[in-house]
DOLO-934540 format. One record per residue: residue in one letter; x, y, z of N, C-alpha, C in turn. Coordinates in Angstrom, 1 decimal. Layout:
DOLO-934540
node aa A	nu X	nv Y	nw Z	cau X	cav Y	caw Z	cu X	cv Y	cw Z
...
***
This chain:
DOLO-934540
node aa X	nu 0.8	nv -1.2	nw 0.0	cau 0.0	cav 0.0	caw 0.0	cu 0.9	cv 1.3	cw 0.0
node aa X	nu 1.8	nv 1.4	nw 0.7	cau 2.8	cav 2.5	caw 0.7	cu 3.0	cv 2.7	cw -0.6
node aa X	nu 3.8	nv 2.1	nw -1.8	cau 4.4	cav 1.7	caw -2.7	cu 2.8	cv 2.6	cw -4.0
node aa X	nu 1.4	nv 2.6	nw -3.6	cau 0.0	cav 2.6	caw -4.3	cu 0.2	cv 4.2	cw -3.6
node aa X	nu 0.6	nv 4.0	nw -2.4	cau 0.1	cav 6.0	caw -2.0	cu 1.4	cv 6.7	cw -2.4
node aa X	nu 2.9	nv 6.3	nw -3.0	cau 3.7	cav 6.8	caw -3.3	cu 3.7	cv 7.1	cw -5.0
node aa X	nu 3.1	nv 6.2	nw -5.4	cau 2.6	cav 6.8	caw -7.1	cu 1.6	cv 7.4	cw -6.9
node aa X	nu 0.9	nv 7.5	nw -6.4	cau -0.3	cav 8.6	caw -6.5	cu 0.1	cv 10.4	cw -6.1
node aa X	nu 1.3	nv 10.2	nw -5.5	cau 1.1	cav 11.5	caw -4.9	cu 3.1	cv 12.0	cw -5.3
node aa X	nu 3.8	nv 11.0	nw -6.5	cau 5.4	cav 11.7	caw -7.2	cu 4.7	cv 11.6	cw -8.3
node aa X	nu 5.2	nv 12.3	nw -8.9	cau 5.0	cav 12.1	caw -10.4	cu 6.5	cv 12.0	cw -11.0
node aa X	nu 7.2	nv 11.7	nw -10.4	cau 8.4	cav 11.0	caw -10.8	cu 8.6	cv 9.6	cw -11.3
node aa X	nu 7.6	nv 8.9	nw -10.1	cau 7.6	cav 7.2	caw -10.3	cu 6.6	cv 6.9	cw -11.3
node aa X	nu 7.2	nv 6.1	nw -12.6	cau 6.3	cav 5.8	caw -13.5	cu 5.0	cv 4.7	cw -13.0
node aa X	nu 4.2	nv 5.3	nw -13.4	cau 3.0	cav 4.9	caw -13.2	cu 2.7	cv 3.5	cw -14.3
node aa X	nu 3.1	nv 2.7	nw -14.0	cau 2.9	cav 1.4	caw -15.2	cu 2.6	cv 0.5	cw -14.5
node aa X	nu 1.5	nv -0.4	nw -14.0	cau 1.6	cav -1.1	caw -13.1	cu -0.2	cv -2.3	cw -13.5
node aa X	nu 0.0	nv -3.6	nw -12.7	cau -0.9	cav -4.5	caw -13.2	cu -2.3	cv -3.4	cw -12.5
node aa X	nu -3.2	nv -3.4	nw -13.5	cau -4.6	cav -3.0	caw -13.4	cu -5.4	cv -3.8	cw -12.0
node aa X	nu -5.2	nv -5.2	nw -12.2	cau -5.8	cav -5.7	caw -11.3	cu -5.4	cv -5.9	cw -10.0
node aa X	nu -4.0	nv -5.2	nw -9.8	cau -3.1	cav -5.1	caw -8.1	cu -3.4	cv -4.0	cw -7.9
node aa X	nu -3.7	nv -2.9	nw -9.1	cau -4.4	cav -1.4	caw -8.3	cu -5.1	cv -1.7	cw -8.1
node aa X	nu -6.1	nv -1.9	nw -8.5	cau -7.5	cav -2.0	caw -8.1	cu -7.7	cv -2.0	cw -6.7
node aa X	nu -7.5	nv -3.9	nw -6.8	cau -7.4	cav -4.6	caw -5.3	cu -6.6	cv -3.5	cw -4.3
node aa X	nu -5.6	nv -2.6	nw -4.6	cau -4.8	cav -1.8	caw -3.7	cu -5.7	cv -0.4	cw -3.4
node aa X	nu -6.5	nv 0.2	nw -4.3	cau -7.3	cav 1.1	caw -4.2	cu -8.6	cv 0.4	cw -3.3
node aa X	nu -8.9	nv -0.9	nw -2.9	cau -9.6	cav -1.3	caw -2.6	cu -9.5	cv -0.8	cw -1.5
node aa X	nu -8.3	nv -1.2	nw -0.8	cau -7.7	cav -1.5	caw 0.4	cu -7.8	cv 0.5	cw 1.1
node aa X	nu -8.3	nv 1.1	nw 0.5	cau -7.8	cav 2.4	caw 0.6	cu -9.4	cv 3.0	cw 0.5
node aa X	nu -10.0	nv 2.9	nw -0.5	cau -11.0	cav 3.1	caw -0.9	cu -12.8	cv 2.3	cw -0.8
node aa X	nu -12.6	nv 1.5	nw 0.0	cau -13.8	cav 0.8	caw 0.0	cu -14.7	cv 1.1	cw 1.6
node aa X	nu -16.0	nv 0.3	nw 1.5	cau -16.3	cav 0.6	caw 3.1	cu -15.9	cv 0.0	cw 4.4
node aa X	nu -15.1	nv -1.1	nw 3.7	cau -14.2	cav -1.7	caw 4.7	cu -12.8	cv -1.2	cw 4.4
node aa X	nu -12.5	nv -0.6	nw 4.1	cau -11.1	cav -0.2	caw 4.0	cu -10.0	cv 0.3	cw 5.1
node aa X	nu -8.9	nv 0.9	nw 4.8	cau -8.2	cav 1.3	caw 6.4	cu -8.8	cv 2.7	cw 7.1
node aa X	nu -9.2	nv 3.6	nw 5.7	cau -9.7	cav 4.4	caw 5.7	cu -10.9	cv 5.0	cw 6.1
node aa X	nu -11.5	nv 4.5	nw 5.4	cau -12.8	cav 4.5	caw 5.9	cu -14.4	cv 3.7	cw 6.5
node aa X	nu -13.3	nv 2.6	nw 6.9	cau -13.8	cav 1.5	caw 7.9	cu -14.4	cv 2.3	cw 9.1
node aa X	nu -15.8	nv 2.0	nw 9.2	cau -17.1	cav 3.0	caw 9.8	cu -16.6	cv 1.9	cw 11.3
node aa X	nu -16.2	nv 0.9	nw 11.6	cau -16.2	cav -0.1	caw 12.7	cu -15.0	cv 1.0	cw 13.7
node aa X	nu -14.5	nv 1.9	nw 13.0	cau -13.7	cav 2.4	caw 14.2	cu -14.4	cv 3.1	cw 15.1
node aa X	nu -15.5	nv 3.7	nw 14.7	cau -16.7	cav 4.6	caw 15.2	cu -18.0	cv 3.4	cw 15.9
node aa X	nu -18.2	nv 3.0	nw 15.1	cau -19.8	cav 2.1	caw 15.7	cu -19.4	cv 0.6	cw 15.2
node aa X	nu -20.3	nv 0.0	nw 15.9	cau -20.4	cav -1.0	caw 15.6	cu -22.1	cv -2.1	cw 14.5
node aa X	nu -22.3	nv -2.3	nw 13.6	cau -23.2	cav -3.2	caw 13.6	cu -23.6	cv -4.3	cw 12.9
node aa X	nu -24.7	nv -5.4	nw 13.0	cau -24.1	cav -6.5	caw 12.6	cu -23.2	cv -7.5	cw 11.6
node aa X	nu -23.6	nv -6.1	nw 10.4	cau -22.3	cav -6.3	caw 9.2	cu -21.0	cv -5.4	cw 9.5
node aa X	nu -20.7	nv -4.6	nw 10.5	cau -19.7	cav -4.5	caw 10.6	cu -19.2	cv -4.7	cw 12.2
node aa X	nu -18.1	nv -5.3	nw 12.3	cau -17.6	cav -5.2	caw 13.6	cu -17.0	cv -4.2	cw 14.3
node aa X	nu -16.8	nv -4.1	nw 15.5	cau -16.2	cav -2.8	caw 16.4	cu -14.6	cv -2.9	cw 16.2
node aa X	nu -13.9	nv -1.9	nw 15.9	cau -12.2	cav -2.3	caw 15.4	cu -11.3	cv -2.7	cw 16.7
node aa X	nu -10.7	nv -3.2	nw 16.7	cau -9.9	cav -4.1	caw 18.2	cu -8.5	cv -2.5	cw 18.3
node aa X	nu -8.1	nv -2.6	nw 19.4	cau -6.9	cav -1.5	caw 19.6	cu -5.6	cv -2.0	cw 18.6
node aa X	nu -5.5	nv -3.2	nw 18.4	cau -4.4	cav -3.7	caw 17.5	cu -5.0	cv -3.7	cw 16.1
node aa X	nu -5.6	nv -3.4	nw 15.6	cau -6.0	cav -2.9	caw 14.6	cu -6.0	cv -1.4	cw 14.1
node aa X	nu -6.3	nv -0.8	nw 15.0	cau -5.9	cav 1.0	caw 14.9	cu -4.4	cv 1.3	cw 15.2
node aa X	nu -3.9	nv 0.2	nw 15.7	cau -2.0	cav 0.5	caw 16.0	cu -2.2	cv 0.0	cw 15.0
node aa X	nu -2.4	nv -1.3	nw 13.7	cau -1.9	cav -1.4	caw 12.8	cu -1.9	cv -0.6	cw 11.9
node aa X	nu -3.2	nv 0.4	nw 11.9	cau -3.3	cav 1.2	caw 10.7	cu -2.4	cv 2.6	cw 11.1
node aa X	nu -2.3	nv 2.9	nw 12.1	cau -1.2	cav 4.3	caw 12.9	cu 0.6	cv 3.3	cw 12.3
node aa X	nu 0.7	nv 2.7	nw 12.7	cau 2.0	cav 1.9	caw 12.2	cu 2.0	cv 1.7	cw 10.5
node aa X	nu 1.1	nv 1.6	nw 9.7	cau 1.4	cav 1.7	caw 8.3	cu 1.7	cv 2.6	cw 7.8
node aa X	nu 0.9	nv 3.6	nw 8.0	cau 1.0	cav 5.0	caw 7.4	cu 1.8	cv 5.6	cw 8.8
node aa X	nu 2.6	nv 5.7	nw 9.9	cau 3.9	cav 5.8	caw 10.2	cu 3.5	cv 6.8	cw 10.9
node aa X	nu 2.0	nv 7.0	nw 12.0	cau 0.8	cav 8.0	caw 12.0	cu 1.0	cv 7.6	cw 13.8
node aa X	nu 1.0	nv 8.8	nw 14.7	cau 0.5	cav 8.8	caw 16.1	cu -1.0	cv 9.0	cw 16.7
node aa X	nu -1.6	nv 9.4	nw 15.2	cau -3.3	cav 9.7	caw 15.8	cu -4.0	cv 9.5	cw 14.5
node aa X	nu -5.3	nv 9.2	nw 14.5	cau -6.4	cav 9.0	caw 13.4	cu -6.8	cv 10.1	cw 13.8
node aa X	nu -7.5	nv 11.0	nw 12.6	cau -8.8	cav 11.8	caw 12.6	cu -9.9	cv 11.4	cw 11.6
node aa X	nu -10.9	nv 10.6	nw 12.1	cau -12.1	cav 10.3	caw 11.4	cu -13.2	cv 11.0	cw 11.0
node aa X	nu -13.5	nv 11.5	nw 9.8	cau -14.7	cav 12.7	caw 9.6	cu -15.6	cv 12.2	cw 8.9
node aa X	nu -15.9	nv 10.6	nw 9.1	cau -17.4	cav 10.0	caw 7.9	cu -17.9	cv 9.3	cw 8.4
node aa X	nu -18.1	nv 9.6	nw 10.1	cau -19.2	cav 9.0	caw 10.7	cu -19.4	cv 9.9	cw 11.8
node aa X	nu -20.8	nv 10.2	nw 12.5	cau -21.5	cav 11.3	caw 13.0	cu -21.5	cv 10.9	cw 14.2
node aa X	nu -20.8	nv 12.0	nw 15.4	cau -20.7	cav 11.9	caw 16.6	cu -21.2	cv 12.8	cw 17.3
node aa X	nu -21.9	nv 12.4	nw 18.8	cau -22.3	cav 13.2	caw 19.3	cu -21.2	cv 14.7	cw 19.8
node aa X	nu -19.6	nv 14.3	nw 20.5	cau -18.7	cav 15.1	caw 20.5	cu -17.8	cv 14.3	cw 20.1
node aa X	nu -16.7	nv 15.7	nw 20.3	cau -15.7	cav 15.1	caw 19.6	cu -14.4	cv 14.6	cw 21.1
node aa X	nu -14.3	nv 13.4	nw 21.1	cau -14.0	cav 12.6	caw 22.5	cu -13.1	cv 11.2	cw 21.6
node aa X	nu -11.5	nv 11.3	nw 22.2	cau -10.7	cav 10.4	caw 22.1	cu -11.1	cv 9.3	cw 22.2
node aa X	nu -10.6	nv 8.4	nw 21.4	cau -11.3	cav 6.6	caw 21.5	cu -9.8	cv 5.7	cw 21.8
node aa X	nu -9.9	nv 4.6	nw 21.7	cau -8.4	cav 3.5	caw 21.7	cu -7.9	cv 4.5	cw 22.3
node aa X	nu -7.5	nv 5.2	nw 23.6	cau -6.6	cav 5.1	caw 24.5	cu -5.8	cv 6.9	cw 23.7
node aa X	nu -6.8	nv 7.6	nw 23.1	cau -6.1	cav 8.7	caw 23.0	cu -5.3	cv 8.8	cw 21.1
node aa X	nu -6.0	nv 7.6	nw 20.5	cau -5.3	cav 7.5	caw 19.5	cu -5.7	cv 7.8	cw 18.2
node aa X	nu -7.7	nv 7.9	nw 18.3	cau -8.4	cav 7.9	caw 17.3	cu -9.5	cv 9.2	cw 17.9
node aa X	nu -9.1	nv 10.0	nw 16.9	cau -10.4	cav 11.2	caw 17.4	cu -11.4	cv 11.5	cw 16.3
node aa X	nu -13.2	nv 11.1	nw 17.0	cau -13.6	cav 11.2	caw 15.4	cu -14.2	cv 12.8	cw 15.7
node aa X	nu -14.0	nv 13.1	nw 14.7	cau -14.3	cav 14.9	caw 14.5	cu -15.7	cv 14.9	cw 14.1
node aa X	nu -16.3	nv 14.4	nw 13.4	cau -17.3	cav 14.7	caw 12.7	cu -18.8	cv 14.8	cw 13.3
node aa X	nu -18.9	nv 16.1	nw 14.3	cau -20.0	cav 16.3	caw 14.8	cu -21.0	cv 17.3	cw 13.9
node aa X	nu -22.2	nv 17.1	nw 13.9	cau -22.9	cav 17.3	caw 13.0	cu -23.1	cv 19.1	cw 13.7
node aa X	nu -24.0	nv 19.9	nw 12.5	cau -23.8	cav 21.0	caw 13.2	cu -25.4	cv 21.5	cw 13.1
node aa X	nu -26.7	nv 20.5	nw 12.4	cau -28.0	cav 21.0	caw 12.2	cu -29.0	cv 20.0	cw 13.0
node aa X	nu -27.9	nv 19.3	nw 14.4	cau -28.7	cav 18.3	caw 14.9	cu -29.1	cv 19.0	cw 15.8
node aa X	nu -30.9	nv 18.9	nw 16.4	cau -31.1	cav 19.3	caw 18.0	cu -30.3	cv 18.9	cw 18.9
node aa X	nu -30.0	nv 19.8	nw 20.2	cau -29.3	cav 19.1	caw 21.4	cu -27.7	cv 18.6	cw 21.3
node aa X	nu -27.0	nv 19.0	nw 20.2	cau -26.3	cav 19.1	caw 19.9	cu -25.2	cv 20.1	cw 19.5
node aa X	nu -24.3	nv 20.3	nw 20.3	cau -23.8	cav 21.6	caw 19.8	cu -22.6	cv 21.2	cw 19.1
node aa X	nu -22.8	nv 22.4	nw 18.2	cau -21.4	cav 22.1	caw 16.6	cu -20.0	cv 22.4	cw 17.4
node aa X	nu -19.5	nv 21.5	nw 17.2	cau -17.8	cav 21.7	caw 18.1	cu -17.2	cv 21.2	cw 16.6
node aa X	nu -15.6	nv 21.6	nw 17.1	cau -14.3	cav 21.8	caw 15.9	cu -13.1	cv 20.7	cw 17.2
node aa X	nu -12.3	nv 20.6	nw 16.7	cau -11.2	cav 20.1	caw 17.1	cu -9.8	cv 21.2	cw 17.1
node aa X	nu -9.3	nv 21.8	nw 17.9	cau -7.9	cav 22.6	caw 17.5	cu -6.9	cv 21.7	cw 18.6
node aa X	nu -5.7	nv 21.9	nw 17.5	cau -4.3	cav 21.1	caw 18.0	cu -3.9	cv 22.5	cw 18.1
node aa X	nu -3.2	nv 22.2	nw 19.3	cau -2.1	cav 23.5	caw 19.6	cu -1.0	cv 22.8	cw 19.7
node aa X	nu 0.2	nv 23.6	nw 19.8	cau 1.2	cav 23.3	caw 20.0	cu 1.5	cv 22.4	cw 21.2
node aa X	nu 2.4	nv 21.3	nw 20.8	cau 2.9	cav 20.0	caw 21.9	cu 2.0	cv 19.5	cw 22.0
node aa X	nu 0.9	nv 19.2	nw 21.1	cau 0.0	cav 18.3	caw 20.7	cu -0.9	cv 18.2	cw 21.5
node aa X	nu -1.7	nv 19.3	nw 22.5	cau -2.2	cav 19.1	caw 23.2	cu -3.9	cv 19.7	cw 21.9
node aa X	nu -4.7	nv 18.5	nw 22.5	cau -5.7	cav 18.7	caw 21.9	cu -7.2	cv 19.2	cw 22.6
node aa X	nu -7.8	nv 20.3	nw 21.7	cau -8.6	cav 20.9	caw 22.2	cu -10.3	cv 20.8	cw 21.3
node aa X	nu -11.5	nv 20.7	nw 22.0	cau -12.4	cav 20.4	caw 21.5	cu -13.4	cv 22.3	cw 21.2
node aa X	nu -13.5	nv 22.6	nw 20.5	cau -14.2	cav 23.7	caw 20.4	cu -15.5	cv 23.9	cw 19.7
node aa X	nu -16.4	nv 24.7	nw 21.3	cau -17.9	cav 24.5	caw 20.4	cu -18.1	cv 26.1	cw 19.8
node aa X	nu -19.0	nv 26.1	nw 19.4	cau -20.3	cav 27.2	caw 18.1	cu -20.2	cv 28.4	cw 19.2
node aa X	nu -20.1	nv 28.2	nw 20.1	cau -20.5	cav 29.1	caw 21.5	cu -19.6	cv 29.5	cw 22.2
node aa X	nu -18.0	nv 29.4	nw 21.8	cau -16.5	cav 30.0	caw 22.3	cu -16.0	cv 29.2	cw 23.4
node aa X	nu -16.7	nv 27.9	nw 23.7	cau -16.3	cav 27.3	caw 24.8	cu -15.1	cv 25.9	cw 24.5
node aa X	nu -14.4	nv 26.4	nw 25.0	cau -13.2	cav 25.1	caw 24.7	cu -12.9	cv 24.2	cw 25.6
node aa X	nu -12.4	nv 22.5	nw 25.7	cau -12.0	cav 22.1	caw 26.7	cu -10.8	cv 21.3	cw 26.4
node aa X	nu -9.8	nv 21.0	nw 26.7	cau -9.1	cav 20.3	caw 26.3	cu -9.5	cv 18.7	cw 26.6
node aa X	nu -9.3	nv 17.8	nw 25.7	cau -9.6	cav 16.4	caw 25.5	cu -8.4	cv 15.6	cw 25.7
node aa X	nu -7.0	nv 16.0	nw 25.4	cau -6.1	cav 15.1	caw 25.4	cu -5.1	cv 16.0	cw 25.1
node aa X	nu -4.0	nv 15.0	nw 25.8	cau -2.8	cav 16.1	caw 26.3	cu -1.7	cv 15.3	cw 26.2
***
């Protein structure tokens, strides 16, 4: 997969490669089960399973990554998951009872949750 996200983004490395290993490699990137956008990191249901912690270190260890930010599945806030490692962002902003919050990283990586209404808290530090 490295080797599929490294032609896509030099345009140095010739791009000539078997059709049917992209594919399957864009699969791996691009699908609903993918590393990407595998919804099981967020919810669980009975076609998809809940993602194990050694699964989220696998996918932080491939791509060479200390944190996920997930934005394609809808959370009430925005609140660290697996131990500080996976933050899903994607809080809706037209739901009742719900207030629209942001995520800001500050410096030394301390991370901060920010709502619609100027109020901030820090989530993880």
């Amino acid at each position: 997969m490295n080797l599929l996200l490294e032609k896509l983004y030099n345009p140095e490395i010739t791009f000539q490669i078997d059709l049917d290993i992209f594919i399957e490699e864009l699969n791996l990137i691009f699908s609903e089960y993918d590393l990407l956008w595998y919804r099981g990191y967020i919810l669980q249901t009975p076609k998809i399973p809940q993602a194990t912690l050694e699964e989220i270190n696998y996918v932080l260890k491939t791509f060479g990554a200390k944190y996920m930010f997930i934005g394609h599945t809808e959370v009430d806030s925005i609140t660290p998951l697996y131990g500080g490692a996976l933050f899903p962002i994607n809080v809706p902003f037209a739901r009742r009872g719900i207030v629209p919050q942001g995520l800001l990283i500050v410096e030394n990586r301390k991370f901060w949750s920010c709502s619609i209404n100027g109020y901030r808290s820090l989530i993880s530090d």
